[in-house]
Backbone bond lengths (Angstrom), bond angles and torsions (degrees), N, CA, C in turn:
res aa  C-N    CA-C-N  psi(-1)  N-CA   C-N-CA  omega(-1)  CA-C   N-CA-C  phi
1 X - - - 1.452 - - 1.526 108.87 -
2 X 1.442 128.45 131.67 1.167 138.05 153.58 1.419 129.85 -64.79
3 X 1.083 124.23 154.78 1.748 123.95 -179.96 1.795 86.55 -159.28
4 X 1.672 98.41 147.29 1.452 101.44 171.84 1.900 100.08 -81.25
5 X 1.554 101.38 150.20 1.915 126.37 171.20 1.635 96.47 -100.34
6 X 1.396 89.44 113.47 1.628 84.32 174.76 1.717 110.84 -85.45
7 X 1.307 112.71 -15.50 1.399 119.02 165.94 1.539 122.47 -60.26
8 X 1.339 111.67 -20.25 1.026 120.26 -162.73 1.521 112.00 -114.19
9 X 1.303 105.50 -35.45 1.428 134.39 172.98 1.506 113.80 70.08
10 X 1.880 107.84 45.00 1.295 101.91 -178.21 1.695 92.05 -169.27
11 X 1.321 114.32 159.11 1.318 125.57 -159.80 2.025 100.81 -74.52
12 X 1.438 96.14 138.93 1.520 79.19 175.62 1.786 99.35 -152.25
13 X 0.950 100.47 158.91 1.799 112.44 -174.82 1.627 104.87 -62.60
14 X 1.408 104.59 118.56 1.441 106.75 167.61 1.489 125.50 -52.35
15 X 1.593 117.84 133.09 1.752 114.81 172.23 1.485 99.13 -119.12
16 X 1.273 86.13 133.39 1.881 100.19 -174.72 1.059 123.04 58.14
17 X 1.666 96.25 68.28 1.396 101.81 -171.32 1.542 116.96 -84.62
18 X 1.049 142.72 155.05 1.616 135.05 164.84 1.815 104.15 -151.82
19 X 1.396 83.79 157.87 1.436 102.38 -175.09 1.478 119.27 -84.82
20 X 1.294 140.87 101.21 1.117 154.85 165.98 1.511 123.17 -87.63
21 X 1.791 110.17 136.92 1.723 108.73 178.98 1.216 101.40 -107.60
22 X 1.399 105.34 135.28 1.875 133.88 157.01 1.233 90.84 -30.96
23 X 1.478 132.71 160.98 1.615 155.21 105.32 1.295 110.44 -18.19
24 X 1.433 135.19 -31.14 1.282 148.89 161.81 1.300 114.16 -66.86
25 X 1.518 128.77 -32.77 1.230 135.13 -152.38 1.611 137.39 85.50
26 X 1.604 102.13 -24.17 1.209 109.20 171.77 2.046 117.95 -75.23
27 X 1.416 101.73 149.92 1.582 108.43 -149.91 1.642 99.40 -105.64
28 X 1.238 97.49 137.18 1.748 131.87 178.94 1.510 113.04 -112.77
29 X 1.370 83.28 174.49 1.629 105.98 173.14 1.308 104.59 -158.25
30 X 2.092 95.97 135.77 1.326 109.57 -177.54 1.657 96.95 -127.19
31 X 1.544 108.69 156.26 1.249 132.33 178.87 1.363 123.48 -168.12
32 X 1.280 119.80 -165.49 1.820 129.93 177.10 1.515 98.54 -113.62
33 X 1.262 95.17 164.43 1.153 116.63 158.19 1.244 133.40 -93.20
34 X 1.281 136.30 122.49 1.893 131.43 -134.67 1.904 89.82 -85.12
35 X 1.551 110.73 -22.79 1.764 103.10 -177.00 1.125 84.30 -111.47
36 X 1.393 173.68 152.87 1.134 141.87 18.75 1.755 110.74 -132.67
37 X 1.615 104.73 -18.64 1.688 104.94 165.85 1.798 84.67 82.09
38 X 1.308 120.05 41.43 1.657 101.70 170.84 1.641 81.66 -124.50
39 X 1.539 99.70 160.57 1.830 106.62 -169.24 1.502 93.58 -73.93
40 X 1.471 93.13 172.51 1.452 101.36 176.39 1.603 99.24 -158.80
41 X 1.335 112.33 149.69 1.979 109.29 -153.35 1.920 81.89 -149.65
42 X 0.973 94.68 145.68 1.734 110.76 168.39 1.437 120.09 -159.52
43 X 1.229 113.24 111.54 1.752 128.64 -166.54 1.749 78.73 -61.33
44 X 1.830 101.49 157.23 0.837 121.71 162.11 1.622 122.45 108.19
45 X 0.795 118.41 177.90 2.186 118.12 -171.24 1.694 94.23 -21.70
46 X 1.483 98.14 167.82 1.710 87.53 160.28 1.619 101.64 -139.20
């Protein structure tokens, strides 16, 4: 799965990705970024 790196300022493949729930309930995914190690989160399926 992809998520945009705003450090990077370009879309990059999630590392270590896992599935996390909103306060809302609706489901995410959080991870790093494999070049720069800054998180990266994208609402939606996981």
């Amino acid at each position: 799965m992809e998520a945009y790196c705003f450090k990077c300022r370009t879309k990059r493949e999630i590392r270590n990705a896992r599935g996390v729930t909103l306060k809302n309930g609706r489901p995410a995914t959080q991870g790093t970024c494999p070049v720069c190690s800054t998180k990266l989160f994208r609402i939606g399926k996981a």
